[in-house]
Structures are given as C-alpha cells and as structure tokens.
GUFIPA-644349 format. One line per field, with one value per residue (C-alpha): residue in one letter; y, z, x. Coordinates in nm, 4 decimals. Example, Ala and Ser with C-alpha at 12.3 -4.5 7.8 and 13.67 -1.06 7.14 Angstrom:
// GUFIPA-644349
aa	c(A:S)
v	c(-0.4500:-0.1060)
w	c(0.7800:0.7140)
u	c(1.2300:1.3670)
This chain:
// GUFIPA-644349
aa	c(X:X:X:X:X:X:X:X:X:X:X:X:X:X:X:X:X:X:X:X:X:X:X:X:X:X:X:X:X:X:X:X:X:X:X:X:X:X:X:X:X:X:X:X:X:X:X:X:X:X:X:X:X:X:X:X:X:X:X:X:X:X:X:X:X:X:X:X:X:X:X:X:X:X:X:X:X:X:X:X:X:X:X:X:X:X:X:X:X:X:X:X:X:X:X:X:X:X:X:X:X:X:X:X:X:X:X:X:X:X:X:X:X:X:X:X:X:X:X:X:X:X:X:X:X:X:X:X:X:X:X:X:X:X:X:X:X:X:X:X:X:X:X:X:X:X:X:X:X:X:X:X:X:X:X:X:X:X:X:X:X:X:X:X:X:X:X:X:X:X:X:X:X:X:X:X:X:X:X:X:X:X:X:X:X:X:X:X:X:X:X:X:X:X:X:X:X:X:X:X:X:X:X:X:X:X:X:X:X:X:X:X:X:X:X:X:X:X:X:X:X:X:X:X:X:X:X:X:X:X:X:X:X:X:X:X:X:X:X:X:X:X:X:X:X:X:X:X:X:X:X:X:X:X:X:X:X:X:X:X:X:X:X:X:X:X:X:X:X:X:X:X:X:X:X:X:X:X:X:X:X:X:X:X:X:X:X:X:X:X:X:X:X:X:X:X:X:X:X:X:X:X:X:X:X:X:X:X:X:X:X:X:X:X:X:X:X:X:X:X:X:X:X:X:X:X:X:X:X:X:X:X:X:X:X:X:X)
v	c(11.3947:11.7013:12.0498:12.2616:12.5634:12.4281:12.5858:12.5047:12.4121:12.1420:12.3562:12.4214:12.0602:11.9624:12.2482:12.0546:11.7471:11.8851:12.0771:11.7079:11.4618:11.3725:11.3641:11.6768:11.8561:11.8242:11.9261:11.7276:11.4296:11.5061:11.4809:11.0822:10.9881:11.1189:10.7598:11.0204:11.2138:10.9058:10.6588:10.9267:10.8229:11.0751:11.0224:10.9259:11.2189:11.0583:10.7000:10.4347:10.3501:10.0579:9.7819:9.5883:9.3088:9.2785:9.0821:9.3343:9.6008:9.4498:9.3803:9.7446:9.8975:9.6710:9.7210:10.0624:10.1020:10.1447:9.9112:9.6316:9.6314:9.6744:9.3897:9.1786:9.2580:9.1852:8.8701:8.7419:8.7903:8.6062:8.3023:8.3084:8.2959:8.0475:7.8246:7.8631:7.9479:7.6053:7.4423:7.6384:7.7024:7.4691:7.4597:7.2448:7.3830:7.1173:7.1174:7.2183:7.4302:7.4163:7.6229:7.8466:7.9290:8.2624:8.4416:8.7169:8.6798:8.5943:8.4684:8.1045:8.2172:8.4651:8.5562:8.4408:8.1092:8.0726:7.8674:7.5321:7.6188:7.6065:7.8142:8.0955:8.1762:7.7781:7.7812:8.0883:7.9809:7.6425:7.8101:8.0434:7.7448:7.6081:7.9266:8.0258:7.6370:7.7062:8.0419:8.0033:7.6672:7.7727:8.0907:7.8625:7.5814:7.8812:8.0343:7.7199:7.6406:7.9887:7.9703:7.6388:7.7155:8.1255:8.0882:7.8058:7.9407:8.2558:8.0930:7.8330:8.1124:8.2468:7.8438:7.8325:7.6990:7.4036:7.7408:7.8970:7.5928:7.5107:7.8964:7.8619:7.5491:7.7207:8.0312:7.8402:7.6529:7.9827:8.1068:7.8381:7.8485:8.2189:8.1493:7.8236:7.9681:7.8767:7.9333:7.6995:7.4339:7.4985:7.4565:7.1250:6.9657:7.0262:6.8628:6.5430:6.5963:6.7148:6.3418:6.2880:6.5721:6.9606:6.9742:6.9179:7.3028:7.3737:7.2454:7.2978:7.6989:7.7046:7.4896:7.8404:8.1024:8.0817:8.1804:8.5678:8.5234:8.3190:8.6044:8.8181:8.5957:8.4987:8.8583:8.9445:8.6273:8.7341:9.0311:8.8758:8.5987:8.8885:8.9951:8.9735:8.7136:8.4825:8.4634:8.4002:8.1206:8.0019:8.0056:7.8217:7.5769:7.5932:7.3524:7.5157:7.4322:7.5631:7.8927:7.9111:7.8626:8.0637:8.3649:8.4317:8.3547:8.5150:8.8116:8.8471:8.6917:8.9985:9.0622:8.6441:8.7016:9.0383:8.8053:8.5041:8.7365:8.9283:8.6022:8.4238:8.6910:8.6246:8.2159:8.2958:8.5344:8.2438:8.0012:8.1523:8.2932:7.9013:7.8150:8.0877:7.9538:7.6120:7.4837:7.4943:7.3101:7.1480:6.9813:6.7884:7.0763:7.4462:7.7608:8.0920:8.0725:7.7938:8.0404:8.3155:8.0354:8.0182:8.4377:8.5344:8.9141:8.9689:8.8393:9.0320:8.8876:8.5621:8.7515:9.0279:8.8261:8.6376:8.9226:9.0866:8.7993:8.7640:9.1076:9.1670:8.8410:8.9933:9.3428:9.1957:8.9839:9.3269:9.5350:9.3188:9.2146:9.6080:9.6975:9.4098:9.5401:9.9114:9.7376:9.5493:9.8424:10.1122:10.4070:10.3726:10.6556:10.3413:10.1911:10.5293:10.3605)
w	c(8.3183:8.2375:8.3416:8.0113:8.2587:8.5010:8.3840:8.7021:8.6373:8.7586:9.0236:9.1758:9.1557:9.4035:9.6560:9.6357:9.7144:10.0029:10.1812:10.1746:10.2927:10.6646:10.6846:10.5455:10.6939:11.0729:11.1399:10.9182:11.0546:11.3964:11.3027:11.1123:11.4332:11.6991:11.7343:11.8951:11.5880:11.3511:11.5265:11.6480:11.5094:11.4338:11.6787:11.5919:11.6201:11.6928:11.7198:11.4687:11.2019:11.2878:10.9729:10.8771:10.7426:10.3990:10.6446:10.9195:10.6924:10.5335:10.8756:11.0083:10.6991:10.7199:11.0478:11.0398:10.7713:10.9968:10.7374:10.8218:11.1602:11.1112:10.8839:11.1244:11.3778:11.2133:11.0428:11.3950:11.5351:11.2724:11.2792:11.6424:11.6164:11.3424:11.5862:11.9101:11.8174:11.7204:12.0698:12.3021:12.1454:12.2532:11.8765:11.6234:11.2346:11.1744:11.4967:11.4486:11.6592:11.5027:11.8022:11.7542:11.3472:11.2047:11.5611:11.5859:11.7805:12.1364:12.4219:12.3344:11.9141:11.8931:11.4999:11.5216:11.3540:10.9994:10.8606:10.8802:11.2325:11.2076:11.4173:11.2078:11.4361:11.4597:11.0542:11.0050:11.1863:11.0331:10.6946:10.7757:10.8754:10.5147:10.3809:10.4598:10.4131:10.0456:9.9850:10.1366:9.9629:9.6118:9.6474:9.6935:9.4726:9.2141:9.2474:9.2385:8.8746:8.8010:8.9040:8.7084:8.4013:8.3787:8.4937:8.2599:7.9635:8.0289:8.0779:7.8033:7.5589:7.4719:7.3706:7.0224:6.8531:7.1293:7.3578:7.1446:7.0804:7.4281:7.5025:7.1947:7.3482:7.6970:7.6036:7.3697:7.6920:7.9063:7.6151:7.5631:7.9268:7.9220:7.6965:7.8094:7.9725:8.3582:8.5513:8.2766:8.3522:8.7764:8.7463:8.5143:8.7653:9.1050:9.1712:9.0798:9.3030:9.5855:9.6861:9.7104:9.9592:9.9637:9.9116:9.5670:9.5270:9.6101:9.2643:9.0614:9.1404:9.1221:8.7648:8.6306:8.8121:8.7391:8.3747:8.4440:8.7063:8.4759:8.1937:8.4210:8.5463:8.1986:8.1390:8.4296:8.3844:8.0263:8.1824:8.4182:8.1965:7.9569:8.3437:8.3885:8.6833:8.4966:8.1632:8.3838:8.5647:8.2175:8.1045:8.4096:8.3278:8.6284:8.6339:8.5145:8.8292:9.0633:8.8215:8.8513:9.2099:9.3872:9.1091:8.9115:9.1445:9.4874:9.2740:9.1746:9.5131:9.6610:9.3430:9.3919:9.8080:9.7108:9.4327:9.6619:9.9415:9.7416:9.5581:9.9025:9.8970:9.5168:9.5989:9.9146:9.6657:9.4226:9.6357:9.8584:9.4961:9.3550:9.7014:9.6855:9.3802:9.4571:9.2833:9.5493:9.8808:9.9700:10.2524:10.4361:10.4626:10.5389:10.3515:10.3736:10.0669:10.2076:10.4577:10.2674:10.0603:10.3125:10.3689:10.3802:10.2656:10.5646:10.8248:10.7962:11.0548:10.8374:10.6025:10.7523:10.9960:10.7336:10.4992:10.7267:10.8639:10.4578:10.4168:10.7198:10.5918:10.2352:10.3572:10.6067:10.3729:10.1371:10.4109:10.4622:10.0932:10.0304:10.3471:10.2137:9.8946:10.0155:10.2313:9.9560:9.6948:9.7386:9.5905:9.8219:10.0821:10.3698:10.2416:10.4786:10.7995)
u	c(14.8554:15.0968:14.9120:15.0445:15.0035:15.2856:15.6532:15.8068:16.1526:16.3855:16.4766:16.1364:16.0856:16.3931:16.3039:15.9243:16.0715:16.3187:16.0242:15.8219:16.0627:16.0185:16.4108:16.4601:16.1916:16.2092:15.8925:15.6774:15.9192:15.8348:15.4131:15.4942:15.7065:15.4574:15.2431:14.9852:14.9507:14.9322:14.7343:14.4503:14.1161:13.8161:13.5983:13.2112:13.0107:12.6498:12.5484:12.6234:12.3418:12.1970:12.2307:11.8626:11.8381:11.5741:11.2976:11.3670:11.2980:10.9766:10.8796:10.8942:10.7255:10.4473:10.4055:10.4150:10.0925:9.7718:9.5763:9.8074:9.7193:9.3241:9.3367:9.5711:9.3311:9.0032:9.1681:9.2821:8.9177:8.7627:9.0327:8.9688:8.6064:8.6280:8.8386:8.7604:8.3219:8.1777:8.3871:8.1893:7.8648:7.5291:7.4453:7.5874:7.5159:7.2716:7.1145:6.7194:6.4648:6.1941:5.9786:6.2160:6.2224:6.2748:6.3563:6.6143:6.9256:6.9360:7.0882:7.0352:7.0748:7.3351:7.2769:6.9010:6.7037:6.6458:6.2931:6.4225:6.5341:6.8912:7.1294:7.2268:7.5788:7.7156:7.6562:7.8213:8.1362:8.1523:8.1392:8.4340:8.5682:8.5832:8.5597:8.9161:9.0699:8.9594:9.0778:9.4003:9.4315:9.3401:9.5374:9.8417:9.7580:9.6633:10.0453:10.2009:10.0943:10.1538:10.5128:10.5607:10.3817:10.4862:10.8962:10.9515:10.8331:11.0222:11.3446:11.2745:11.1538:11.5468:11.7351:11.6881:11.3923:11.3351:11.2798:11.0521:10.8485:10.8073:10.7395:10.4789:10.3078:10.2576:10.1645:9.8447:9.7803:9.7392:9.5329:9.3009:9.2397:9.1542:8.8925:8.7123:8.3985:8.5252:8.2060:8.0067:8.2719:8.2295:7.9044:7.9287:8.1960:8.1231:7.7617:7.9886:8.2549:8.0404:7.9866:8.3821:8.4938:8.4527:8.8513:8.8069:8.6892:9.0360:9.1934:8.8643:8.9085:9.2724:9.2719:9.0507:9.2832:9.6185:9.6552:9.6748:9.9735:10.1491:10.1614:10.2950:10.5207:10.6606:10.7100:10.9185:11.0712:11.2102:11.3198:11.5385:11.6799:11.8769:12.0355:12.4203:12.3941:12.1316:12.3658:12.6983:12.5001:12.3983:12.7367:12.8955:12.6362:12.4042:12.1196:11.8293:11.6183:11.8668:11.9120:11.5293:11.4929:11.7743:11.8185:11.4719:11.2538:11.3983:11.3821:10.9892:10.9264:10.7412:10.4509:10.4047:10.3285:10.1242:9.9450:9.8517:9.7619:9.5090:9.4235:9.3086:9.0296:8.9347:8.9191:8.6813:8.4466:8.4492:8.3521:8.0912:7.9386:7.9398:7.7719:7.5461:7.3238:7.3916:7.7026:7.9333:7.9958:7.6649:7.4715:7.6090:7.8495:7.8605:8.0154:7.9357:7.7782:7.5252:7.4475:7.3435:7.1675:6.9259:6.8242:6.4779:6.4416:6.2192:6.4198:6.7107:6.8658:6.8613:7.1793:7.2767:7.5430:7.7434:7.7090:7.9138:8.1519:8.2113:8.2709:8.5270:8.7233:8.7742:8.8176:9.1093:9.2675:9.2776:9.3834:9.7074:9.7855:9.7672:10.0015:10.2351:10.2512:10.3331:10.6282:10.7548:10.7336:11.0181:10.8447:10.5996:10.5345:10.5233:10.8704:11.0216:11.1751)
C-alpha cells in the first residue's frame, strides 16, 4: 500500500536500490558471501522446553494434588485389606463363637464378636469385598447406558424430523425414568433376585442411575455436533458410529471418568443403604450393609469398624474423583505444571 506521505522521487528510488544490491554495494556483498556470517545460528539461551504429552500432563497434575495421594493411599489399604484379609485370618464370616458373643476386639477377634457370634473383622472384609465389585460395576454399567442413550440422541436430535423423533422418544424415556419411584422398585425386585446371584445388584442399581448423566451428555453432545470438525465429517459422510466414537466422545471424555469415578462411591452408598434395612445382598452373603445390619447400640464395637471401613472407601473414592477432576479441568489452580 502507497504511504501518501512518501514524495520520494524516481531518483531517490534508484540511489535506494544501488545502496541495497550486494553487487553494488561491496560491503553488504561481502556479509551474503561470508558462509560465517550467513549460516551462524542464535544460540539457545537456556534449556529446551520439554514437550508433554495430554496423559503426561493429566498424570503430573493429578499427582501433584495432596488429596489424590491420600485417597490413593487409603484406597490401596483398603483393596489390600479386602484382598489379602480373609486369606490369612482364622475366621471365616460365617464362622460362630458363641462363648465368645458380644466381646470387644482382640487378639483372636480383631473388630470384636457380634450376638450371634460372628467375627465382626472376616465380615467386614468380605463385605468390602462385594462392596467395591458393585460399585465399581454399577458405576460402569451406569455410564455405559448413559453414553448410549445421552450421545445418540444428541447427534440424532439435528437430521430432520427422523432426528427429532428419535431425540423426542429418548428424552420421554430418561423422563419417565426420573420419575418412577426407584427405591419402591429396589425394594420390589431384589428379594427375588437374591436367590439367583448378588451380581444382579449391579444392573438393578445401574438401570435407576443413569438418566441424569445422559442429560448432560445430550447437552454437550448438541454442543459439539454444530462444531466445524463434526459437520465436515458429516459431510464426507463418516459413519455415524465412527463420528461418535473417535470425535464426540474423545472430547467429553474427562466429565464421563470424573462422573464414573464419583459414581463408584454413589453405587457403594446405594447398596450398603439397600443392605442395611434388608433389601440388599443377603445371607448367604456379606456387604457392608449386612454388617451394620447386625449393630447393637451398646456394643459399639459391633458398628463402629465398618462404619469406618465404609466411610474411608467413599471418602477415597471422593478424594481421587475430586483430584481427577482438578487435573482434567484447566482453570483449575492444580492444572499449573
């Protein structure tokens, strides 16, 4: 662009281009032919930046969060114990001493002897035992139909009237859900499927969990589908699926860890509360919620110990799913390297 300003002449313009040119110039011809002056590089004035990868990254602001490593650590201890407890103990959880009811802990009875005379320790582990089977279990089995019911009817919700119908018909399902009375319907279906196996609390929770994650999951699903990259791989005609899979949800994948994380915690709560007044897992089985089942307010001793086994695991579990969602959040104070 012209610079009105400039009235330099034709004149001025040659005497420009004569001071410039290497050949006429000998001195600026001299500084292009010297291979020393051309082919010097700046030299690096500190040590080069070291490049992260995205798992690197989450890995060093998680572990960088004291809360992570308090729940890692209590977590650990209780898998441990849960594992490695029931192998080496003399007591079994349905082992009785009867001479031997409603004593505090001791050498032989490390958490004490309820009044049917059942070790109160060897119970407690074999509950956490189940315990964390079912929360872990539900909390996946819970973000799995999230994930199929919420991402498909936000993708689906955009095509037309086929979309929106399909959108419609999902979104009523997640509703009608929300409202059946779920704890009325625990209680009605687990006494019959206690007599088939205590897995079955694993789909019975998740089948009354999963409508909440799959609003939000619609929503941010919506969100992405109106994104550049979505509507060129729309256009190109990428299968659905794949679009789905490698494009929406890589991109929401840290709220769905954070979610099932935190939800593992929720499923163990759930459970041990359905145990707790009898219409959960049942003899001849053992949760934490059988446990406490069997307190007696004057032995404290009888509750006190899986209170607290119940209350580390949740804490832990919340510990972690908090530090992971502080590493995976970038306005968090913890996301600093």
């Amino acid at each position: 662009m012209t610079n009105p300003n400039d009235i330099r002449g034709t004149d001025d313009a040659s005497a420009l281009r004569r001071a410039t040119d290497p050949e006429a110039n000998p001195v600026i011809g001299l500084s292009v032919d010297d291979a020393d002056l051309r082919d010097t590089e700046v030299e690096e004035s500190g040590p080069a930046i070291e490049s992260l990868s995205r798992g690197e990254l989450l890995r060093r602001r998680f572990l960088r969060n004291p809360s992570a490593w308090i729940g890692m650590i209590i977590f650990a201890v209780l898998v441990l114990m849960a594992i490695i407890g029931p192998m080496v103990y003399q007591y079994g959880p349905f082992e009785r001493d009867l001479r031997n009811a409603l004593t505090g802990p001791s050498p032989y009875h490390w958490f004490g002897v309820n009044e049917n005379g059942l070790d109160i320790f060897a119970r407690t582990m074999q509950g956490l035992r189940i315990s964390l089977v079912i929360g872990i279990g539900t909390a996946v089995l819970t973000t799995f139909l999230a994930l199929l019911v919420g991402i498909v009817a936000g993708y689906v919700s955009h095509k037309g009237k086929s979309g929106a119908f399909v959108d419609g018909a999902l979104v009523n399902l997640i509703n009608l859900f929300l409202v059946i009375p779920s704890i009325l319907l625990l209680m009605l279906f687990s006494p019959a499927l206690q007599q088939a196996s205590w897995l079955w609390m694993i789909p019975l929770l998740a089948g009354f969990a999963w409508m909440l994650t799959a609003r939000v999951l619609r929503a941010m699903t919506q969100q992405l589908v109106r994104t550049e990259y979505i509507e060129a791989a729309r256009f190109m005609g990428v299968n659905p699926i794949v679009t789905m899979t490698r494009h929406i949800i890589p991109n929401i994948a840290s709220w769905i860890i954070i979610d099932t994380t935190l939800g593992v915690s929720a499923a163990i709560l759930g459970e041990t509360g359905l145990s707790f007044i009898g219409f959960g897992i049942q003899y001849p089985q053992v949760s934490l919620g059988t446990v406490l089942q069997d307190y007696n307010i004057s032995a404290p001793y009888t509750w006190i110990p899986p209170a607290v086994v119940l209350a580390a695991l949740v804490i832990s579990i919340n510990l972690m799913g908090e530090a992971l969602r502080d590493a995976l959040d970038p306005t968090s104070g913890s996301s600093r390297i």
